[in-house]
C-alpha positions in Angstrom: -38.7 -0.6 65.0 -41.2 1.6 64.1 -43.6 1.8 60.8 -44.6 4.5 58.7 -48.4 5.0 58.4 -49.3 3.6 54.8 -52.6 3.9 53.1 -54.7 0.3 54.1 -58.1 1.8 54.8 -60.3 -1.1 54.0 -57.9 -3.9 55.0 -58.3 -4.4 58.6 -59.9 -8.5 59.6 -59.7 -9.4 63.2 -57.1 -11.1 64.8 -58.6 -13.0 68.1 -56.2 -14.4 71.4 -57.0 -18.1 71.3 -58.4 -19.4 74.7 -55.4 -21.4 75.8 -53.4 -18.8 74.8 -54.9 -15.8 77.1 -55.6 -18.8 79.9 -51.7 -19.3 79.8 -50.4 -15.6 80.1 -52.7 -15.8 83.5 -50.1 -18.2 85.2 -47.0 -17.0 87.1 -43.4 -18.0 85.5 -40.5 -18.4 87.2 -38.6 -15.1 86.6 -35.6 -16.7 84.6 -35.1 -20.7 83.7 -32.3 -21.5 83.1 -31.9 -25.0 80.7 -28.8 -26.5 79.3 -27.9 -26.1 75.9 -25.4 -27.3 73.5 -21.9 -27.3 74.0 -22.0 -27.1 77.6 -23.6 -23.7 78.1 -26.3 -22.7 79.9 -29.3 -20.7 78.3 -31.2 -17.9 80.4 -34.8 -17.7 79.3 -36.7 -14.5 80.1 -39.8 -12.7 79.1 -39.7 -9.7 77.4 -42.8 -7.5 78.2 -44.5 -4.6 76.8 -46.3 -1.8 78.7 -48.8 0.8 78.2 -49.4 4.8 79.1 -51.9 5.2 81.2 -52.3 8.9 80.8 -49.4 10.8 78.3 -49.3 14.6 78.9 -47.0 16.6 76.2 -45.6 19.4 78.9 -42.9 20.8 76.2 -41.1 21.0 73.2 -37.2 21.3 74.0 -34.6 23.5 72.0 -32.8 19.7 71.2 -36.0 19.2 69.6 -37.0 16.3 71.8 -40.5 17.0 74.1 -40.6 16.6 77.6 -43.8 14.2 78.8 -45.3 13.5 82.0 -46.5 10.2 81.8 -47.5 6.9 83.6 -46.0 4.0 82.2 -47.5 0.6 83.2 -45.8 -2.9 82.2 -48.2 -5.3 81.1 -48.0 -9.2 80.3 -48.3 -9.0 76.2 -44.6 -9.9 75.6 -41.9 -11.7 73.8 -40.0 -14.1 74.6 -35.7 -14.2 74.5 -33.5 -17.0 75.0 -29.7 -15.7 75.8 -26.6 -17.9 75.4 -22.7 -16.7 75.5 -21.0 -17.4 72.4 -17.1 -18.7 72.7 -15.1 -16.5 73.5 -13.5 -16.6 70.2 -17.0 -15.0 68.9 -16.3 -11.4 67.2 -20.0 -10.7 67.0 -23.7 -11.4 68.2 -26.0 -13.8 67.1 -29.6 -12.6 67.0 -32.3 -14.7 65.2 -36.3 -13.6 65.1 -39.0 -15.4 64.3 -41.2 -12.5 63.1 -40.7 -11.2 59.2 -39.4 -7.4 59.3 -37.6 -7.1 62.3 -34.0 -6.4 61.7 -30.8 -8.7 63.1 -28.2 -6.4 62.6 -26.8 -3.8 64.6 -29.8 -1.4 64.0 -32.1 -3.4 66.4 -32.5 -2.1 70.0 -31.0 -6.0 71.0 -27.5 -5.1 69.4 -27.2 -1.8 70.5 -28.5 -3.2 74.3 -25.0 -5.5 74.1 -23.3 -3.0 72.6 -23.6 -0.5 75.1 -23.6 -2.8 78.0 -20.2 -3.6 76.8 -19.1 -0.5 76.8 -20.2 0.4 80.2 -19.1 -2.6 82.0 -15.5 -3.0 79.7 -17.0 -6.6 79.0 -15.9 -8.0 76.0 -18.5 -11.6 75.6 -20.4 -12.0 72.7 -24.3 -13.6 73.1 -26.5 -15.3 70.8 -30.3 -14.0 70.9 -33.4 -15.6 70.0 -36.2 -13.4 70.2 -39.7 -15.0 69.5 -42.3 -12.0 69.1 -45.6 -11.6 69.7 -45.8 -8.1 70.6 -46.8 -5.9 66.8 -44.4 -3.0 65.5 -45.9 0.9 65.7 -47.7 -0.3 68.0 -46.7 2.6 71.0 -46.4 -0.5 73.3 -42.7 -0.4 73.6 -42.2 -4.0 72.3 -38.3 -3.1 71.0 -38.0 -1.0 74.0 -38.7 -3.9 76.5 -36.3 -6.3 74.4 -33.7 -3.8 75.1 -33.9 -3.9 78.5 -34.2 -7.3 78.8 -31.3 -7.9 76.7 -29.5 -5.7 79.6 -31.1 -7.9 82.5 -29.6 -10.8 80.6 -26.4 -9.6 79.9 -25.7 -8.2 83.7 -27.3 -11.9 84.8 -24.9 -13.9 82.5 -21.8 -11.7 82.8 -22.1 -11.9 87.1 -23.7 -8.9 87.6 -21.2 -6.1 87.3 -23.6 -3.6 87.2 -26.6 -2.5 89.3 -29.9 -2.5 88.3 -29.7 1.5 89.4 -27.0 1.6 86.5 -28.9 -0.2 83.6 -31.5 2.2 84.4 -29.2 5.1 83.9 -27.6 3.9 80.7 -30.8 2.5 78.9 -31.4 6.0 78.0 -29.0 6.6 75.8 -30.2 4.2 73.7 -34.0 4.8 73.7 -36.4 7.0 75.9 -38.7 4.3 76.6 -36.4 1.4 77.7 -36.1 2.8 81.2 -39.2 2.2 82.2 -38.5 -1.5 82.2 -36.4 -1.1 84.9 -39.1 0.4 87.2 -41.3 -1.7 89.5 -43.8 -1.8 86.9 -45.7 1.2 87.6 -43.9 4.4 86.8 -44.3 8.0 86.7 -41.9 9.0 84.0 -40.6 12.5 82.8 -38.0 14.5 81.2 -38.2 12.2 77.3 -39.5 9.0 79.4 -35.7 8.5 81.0 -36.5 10.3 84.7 -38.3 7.2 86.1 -40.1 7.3 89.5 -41.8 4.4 91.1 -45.5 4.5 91.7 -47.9 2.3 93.6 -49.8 1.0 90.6 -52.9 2.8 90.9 -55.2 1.0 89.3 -55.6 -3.6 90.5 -53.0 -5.9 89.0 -56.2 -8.0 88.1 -58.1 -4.6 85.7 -58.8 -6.1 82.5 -57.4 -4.6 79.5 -58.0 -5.3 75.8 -55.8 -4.1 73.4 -56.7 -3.4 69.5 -54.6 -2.5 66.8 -55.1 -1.6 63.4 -52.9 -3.2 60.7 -51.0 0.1 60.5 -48.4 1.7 62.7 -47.6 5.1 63.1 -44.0 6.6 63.2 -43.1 8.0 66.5 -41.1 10.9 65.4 -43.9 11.9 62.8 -46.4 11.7 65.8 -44.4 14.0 67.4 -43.4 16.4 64.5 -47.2 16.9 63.9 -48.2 17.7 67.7 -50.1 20.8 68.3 -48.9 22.5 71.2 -52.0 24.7 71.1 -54.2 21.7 71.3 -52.6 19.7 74.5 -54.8 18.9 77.5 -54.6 21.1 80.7 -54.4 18.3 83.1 -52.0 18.2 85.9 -50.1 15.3 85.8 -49.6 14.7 89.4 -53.5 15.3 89.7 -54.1 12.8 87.1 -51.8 10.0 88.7 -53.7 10.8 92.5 -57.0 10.6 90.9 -56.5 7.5 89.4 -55.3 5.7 92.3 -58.6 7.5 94.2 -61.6 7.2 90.9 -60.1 4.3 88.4 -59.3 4.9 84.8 -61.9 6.9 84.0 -62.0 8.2 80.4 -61.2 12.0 81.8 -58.3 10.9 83.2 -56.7 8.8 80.7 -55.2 11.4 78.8 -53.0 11.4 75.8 -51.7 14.3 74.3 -50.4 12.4 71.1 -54.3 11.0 70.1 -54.5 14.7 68.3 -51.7 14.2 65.9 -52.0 10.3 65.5 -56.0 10.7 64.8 -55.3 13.8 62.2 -52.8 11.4 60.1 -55.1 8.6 60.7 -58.8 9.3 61.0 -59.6 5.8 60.8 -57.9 5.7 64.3 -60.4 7.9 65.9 -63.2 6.0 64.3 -62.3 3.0 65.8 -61.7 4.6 69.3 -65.2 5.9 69.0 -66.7 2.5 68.1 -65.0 1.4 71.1 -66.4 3.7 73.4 -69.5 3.2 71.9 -69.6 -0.5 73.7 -71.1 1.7 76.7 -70.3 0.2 80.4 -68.2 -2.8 79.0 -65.1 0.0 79.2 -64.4 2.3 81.7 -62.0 4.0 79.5 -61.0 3.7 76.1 -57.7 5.2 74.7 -54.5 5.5 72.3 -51.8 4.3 74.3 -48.2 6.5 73.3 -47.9 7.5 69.7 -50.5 4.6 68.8 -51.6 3.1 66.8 -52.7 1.1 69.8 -56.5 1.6 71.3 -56.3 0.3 74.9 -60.0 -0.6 76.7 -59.9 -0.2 79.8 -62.4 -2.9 82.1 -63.0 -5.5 80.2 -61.0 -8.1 77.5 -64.5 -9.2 76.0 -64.2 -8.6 71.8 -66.7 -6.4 70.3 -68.5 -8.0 68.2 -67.9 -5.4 65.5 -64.9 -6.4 65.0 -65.7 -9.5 63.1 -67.2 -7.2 60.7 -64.9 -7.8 57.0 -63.7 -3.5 57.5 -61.5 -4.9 59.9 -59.9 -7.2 58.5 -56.1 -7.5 59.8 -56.6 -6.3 63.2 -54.8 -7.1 66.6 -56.5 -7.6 69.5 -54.9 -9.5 72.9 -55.9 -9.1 76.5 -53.7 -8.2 78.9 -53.1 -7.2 82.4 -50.7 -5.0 84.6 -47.5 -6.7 85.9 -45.2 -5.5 88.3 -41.6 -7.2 89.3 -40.0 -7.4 92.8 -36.9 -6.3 93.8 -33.6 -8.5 92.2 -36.2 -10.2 89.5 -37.3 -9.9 86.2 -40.6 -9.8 85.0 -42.7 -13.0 85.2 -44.5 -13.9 81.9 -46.2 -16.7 80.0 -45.6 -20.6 81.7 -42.5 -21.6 79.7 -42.6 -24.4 77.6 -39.7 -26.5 75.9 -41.6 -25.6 72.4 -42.3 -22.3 71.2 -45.6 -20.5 71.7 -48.0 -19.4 69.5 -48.8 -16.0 68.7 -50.6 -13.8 71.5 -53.3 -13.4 69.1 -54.5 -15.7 65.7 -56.3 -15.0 62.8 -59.7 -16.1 63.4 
């Protein structure tokens, strides 16, 4: 699910989180709830989260034509939320409905091709109905589709007895998308080869860090990104350096690379202006920085709005708080307090 970048450059308008609605992402969830539905069955209710790189270091372009990265991944609480039931077993297909205009239901969403390849794995042959309600935005680089994907995996091993191991889902989530393993981690992960080699980290940086998350109106395609990559004009930084610096000095803005800001901020200068503005809030961030192949602009320290952002330029903007989750061991991630009515939106038009 990712966007093309279009040509909006004096349509942004802010887009505020309500109050209630970042107090309610602070509470813990039970991991999944399970509540009875019609016809007998039981529905599994889970949380769908996103995540963000940290630092993002470009290492290679491969003769496949894919890039190897050095990156770590963190899993924060912006997220979506799914509802899972299994269909009859008379059912010949999956059901999946979305409450957010654009996303796709068919067999091109991450969702379907999650099922799909779950069935193939496990020789499972039960069909599911979906309901995904979204909060987190497309071409974003926050892995929204990604994390539905391997939630639609928890889901499926969860309602179908567990016939494979988490270990497994791991493994086969990267045939379907780079990103999706990640979700299997702990919640802090240094990943490599295309994002698939996951290796469990101590999360550097406090749970508790404040994050803030803006996001123009535009997304940016991720193969684009990548087709327009320098290699000449990468960072240096070891990796491995950069992950045991953080964990020792904090997201600091030298450490909180990203090789991909170079490409994204050439197709979208815009981009870098608003990065700029950011950093320009002075010790309200420790960091500020694109967060995969944008067009997300994490700030690191703080989730207090600038107040230039009210400013009519930016009119259509995202902005959400967020923090760094993590998940133990046999559980999914814990999100939002679940209640018997849909949410609103993460953020709102103010």
């Amino acid at each position: 699910m990712q966007h093309r970048v279009t040509a909006q450059r004096s349509c942004w308008h802010r887009v505020a989180p309500s109050r209630a609605a970042a107090a309610a992402r602070r509470q813990p969830r039970h991991q999944a709830v399970l509540a009875a539905a019609g016809g007998g069955t039981d529905a599994l209710h889970l949380f769908s989260p996103s995540k963000i790189n940290v630092f993002l270091r470009i290492m290679r372009r491969r003769e496949d034509g894919f890039h190897d990265l050095a990156s770590l991944f963190h899993v924060i609480d912006l997220g979506d939320d799914m509802s899972f039931e299994e269909l009859a077993g008379t059912a010949s297909a999956d059901v999946l409905t979305c409450n957010m205009d654009g996303v796709p239901t068919d067999d091109s969403n991450l969702v379907i091709k999650a099922l799909n390849l779950f069935r193939t794995k496990t020789g499972r042959s039960q069909r599911f109905k979906i309901d995904l309600a979204k909060r987190v935005p497309h071409g974003a680089g926050l892995g929204g589709g990604s994390g539905n994907a391997a939630t639609t995996l928890w889901a499926a091993n969860e309602l179908c007895g567990r016939p494979a191991s988490v270990e497994e889902l791991l493994l086969w989530s990267g045939e379907i998308g780079s990103d999706i393993s990640v979700f299997f981690s702990n919640g802090a992960a240094y990943c490599t080869g295309r994002g698939e080699v996951v290796e469990n980290v101590p999360p550097p940086l406090p749970l508790n860090t404040p994050l803030l998350l803006v996001k123009p109106p535009v997304g940016l395609s991720t193969p684009e990104i990548f087709k327009a990559l320098d290699l000449d004009r990468r960072s240096t930084a070891d990796p491995r350096q950069l992950l045991a610096r953080l964990a020792a000095e904090g997201a600091t803005q030298e450490l909180t690379v990203n090789d991909l800001e170079q490409p994204a901020f050439d197709r979208l200068p815009e981009l870098l202006q608003l990065k700029q503005q950011l950093q320009a809030e002075g010790s309200c961030y420790s960091s500020v920085f694109m967060t995969g192949s944008g067009s997300t602009i994490v700030c690191v320290g703080s989730d207090s709005i600038p107040s230039f952002l009210s400013d009519a330029r930016y009119t259509g903007m995202f902005v959400s708080p967020a923090r760094f989750i993590t998940r133990q061991r046999g559980e999914w991630f814990a999100g939002p307090s679940q209640k018997a009515a849909p949410q609103a939106p993460t953020a709102v038009v103010a």
